[in-house]
PAKEDO-311923 format. One record per residue (C-alpha): x, y, z; residue number from 1; chain. Coordinates in steps of 0.5 Angstrom, whole numbers. Example, Ala and Ser with C-alpha at 12.3 -4.5 7.8 and 13.67 -1.06 7.14 Angstrom:
% PAKEDO-311923
{c1 = 25	c2 = -9	c3 = 16	k = 1	c = A}
{c1 = 27	c2 = -2	c3 = 14	k = 2	c = A}
***
This chain:
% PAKEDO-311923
{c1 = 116	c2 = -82	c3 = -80	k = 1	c = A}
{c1 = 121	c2 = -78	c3 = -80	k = 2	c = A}
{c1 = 127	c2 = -77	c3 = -76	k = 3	c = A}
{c1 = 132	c2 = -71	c3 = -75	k = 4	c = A}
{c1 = 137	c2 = -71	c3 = -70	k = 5	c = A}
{c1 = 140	c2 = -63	c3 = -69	k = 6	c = A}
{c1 = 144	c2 = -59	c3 = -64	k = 7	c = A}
{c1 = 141	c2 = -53	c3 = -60	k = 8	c = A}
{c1 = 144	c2 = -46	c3 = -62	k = 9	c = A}
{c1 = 138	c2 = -42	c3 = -59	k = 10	c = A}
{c1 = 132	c2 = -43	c3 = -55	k = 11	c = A}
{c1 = 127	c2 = -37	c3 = -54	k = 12	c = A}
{c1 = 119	c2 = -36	c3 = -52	k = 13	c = A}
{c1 = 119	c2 = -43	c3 = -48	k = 14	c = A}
{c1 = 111	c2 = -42	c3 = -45	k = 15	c = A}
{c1 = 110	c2 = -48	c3 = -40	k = 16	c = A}
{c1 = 103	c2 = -49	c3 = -39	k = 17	c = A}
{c1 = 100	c2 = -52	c3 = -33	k = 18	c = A}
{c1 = 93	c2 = -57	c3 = -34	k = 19	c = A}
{c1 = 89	c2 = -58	c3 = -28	k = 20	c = A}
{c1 = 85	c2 = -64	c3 = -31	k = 21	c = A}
{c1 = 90	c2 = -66	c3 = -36	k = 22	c = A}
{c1 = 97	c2 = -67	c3 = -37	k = 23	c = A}
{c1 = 101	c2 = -61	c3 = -38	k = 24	c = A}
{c1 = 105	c2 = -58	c3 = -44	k = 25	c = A}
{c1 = 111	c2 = -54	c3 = -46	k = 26	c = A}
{c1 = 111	c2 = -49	c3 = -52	k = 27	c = A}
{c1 = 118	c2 = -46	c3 = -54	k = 28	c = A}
{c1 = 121	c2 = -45	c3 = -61	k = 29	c = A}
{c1 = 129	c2 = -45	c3 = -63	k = 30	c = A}
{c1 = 134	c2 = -45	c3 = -68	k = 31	c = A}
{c1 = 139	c2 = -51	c3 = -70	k = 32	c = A}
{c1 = 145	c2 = -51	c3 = -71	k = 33	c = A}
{c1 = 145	c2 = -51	c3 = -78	k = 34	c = A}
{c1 = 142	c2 = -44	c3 = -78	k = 35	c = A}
{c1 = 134	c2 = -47	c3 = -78	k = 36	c = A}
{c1 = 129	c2 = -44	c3 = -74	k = 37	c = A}
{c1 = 122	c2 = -48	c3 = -71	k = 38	c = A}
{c1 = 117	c2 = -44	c3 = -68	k = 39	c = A}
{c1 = 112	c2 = -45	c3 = -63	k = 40	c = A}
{c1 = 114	c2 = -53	c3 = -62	k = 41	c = A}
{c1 = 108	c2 = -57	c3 = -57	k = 42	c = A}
{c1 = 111	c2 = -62	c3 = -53	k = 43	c = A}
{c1 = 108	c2 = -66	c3 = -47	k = 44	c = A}
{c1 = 110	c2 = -65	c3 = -40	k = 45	c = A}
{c1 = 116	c2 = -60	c3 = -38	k = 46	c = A}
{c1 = 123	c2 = -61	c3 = -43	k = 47	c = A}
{c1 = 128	c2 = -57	c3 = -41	k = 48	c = A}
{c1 = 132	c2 = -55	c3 = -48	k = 49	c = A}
{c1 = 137	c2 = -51	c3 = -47	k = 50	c = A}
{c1 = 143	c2 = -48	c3 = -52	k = 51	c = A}
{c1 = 148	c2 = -53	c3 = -54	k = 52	c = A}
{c1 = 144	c2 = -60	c3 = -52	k = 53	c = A}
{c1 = 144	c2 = -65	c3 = -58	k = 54	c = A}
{c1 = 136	c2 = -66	c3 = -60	k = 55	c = A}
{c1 = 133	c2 = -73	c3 = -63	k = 56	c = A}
{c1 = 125	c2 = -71	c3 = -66	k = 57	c = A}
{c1 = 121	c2 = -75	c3 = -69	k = 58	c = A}
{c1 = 116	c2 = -73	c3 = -74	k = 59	c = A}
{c1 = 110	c2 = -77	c3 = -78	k = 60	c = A}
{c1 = 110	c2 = -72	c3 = -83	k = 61	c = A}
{c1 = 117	c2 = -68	c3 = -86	k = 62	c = A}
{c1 = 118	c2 = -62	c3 = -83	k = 63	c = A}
{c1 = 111	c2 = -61	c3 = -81	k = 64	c = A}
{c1 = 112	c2 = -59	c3 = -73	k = 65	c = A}
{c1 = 105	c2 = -61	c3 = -71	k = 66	c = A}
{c1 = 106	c2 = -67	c3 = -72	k = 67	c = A}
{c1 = 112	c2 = -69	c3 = -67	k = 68	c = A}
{c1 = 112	c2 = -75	c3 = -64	k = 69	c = A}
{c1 = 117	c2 = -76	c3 = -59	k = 70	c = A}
{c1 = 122	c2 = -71	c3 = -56	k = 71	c = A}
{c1 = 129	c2 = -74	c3 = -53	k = 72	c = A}
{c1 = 134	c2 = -70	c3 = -51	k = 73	c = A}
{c1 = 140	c2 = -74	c3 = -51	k = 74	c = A}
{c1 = 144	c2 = -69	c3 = -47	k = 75	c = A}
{c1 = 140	c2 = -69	c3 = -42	k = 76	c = A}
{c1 = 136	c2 = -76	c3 = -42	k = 77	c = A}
{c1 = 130	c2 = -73	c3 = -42	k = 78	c = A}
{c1 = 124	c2 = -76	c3 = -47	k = 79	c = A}
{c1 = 117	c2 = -74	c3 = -48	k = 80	c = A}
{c1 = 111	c2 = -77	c3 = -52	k = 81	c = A}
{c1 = 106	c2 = -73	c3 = -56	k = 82	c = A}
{c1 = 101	c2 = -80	c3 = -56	k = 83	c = A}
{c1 = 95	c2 = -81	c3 = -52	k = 84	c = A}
{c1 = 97	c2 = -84	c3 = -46	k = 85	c = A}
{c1 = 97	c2 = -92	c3 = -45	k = 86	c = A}
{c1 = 94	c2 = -91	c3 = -37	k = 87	c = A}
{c1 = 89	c2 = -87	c3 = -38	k = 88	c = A}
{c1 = 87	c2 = -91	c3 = -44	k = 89	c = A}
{c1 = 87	c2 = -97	c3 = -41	k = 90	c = A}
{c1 = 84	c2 = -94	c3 = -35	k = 91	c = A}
{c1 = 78	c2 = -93	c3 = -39	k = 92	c = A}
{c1 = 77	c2 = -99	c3 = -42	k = 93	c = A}
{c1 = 78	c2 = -103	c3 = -35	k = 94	c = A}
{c1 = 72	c2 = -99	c3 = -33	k = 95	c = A}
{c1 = 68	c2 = -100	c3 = -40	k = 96	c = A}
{c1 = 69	c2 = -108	c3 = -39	k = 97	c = A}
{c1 = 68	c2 = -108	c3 = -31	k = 98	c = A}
{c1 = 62	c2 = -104	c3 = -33	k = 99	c = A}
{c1 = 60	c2 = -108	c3 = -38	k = 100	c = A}
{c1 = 61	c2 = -114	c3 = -34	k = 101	c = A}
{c1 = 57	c2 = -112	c3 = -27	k = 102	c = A}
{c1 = 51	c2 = -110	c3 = -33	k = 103	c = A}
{c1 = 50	c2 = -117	c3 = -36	k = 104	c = A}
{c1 = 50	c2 = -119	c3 = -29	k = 105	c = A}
{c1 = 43	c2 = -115	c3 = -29	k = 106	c = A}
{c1 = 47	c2 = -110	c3 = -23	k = 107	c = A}
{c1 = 48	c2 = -104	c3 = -26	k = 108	c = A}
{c1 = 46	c2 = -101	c3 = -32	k = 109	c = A}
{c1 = 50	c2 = -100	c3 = -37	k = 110	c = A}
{c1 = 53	c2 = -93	c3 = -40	k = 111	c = A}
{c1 = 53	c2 = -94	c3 = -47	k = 112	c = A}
{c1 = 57	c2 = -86	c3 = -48	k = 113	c = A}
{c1 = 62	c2 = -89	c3 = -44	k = 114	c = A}
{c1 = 62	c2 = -96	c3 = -48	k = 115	c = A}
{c1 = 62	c2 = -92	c3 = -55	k = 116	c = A}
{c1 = 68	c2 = -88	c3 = -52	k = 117	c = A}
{c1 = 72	c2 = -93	c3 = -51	k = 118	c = A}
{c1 = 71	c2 = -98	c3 = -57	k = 119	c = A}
{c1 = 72	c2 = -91	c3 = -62	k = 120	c = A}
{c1 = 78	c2 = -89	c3 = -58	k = 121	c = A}
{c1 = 82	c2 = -95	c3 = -59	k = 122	c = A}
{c1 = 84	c2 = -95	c3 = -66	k = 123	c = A}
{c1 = 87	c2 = -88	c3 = -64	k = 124	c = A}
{c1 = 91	c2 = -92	c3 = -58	k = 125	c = A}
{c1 = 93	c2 = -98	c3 = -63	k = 126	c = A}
{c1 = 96	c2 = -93	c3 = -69	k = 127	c = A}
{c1 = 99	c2 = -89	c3 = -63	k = 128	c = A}
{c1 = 103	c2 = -94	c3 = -60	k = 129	c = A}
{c1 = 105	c2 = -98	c3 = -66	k = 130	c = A}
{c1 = 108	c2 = -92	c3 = -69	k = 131	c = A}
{c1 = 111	c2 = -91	c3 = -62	k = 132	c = A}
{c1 = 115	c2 = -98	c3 = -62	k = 133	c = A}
{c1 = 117	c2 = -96	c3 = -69	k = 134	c = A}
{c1 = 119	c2 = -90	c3 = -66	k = 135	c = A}
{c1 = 124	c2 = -93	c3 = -62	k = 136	c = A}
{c1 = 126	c2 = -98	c3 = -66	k = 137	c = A}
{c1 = 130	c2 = -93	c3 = -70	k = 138	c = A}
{c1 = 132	c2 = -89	c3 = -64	k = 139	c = A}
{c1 = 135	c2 = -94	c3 = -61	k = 140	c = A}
{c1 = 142	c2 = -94	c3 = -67	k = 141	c = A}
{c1 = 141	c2 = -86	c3 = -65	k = 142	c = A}
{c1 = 142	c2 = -87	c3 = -58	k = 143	c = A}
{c1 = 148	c2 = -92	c3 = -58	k = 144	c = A}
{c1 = 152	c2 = -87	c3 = -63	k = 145	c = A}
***
């Protein structure tokens, strides 16, 4: 995990793309203040970055953009996650479990696609929110200084 913190020189191409079904995302690119230029950057929800505003991003790889994390604007107070999110996770595995239940009760037949989903989606889910929390352990220095 890697994190890098920089300030805005310029931001350009911000393409908001809105999702019926799924959670919207926003591709932009930008240059930092150290004259670094990143471009087609994806990140979940609708962030407003803007020249000047002070950035925190973390990475699981080094430098590979593709594999960002967690977007805080720390200008703006604005933080996105690019992990799968916890509700419909544990939506999903609320309705597997009631499924199940009202199935071993002889109520309902049980959706083996739906009971498979869940089990083999979970492991993604635990990796995800594991290197969230760590992600915040050592944002937390970051956004005290």
């Amino acid at each position: 995990m890697h994190i890098h913190t920089f300030t805005l020189r310029r931001v350009f191409d911000i393409q908001p793309l809105h999702q019926r079904w799924f959670r919207s995302t926003t591709d932009f690119s930008f240059e930092t203040d150290e004259g670094q230029r990143v471009m087609a950057v994806q990140v979940k929800g609708h962030p407003r970055p803007q020249a000047g505003d002070r950035i925190t991003a973390v990475l699981a790889k080094p430098d590979d953009w593709g594999t960002l994390l967690l977007w805080h604007n720390t200008t703006r107070g604005e933080t996105h996650r690019n992990l799968v999110q916890p509700v419909l996770m544990a939506g999903l595995l609320l309705m597997t479990v009631g499924w199940a239940g009202l199935s071993l009760l002889g109520h309902a037949p049980m959706p083996w696609v739906l009971l498979l989903a869940a089990l083999f989606s979970m492991p993604g889910w635990i990796r995800d929110e594991r290197t969230l929390r760590r992600a915040r352990q050592q944002l937390t220095p970051v956004q005290v200084a």
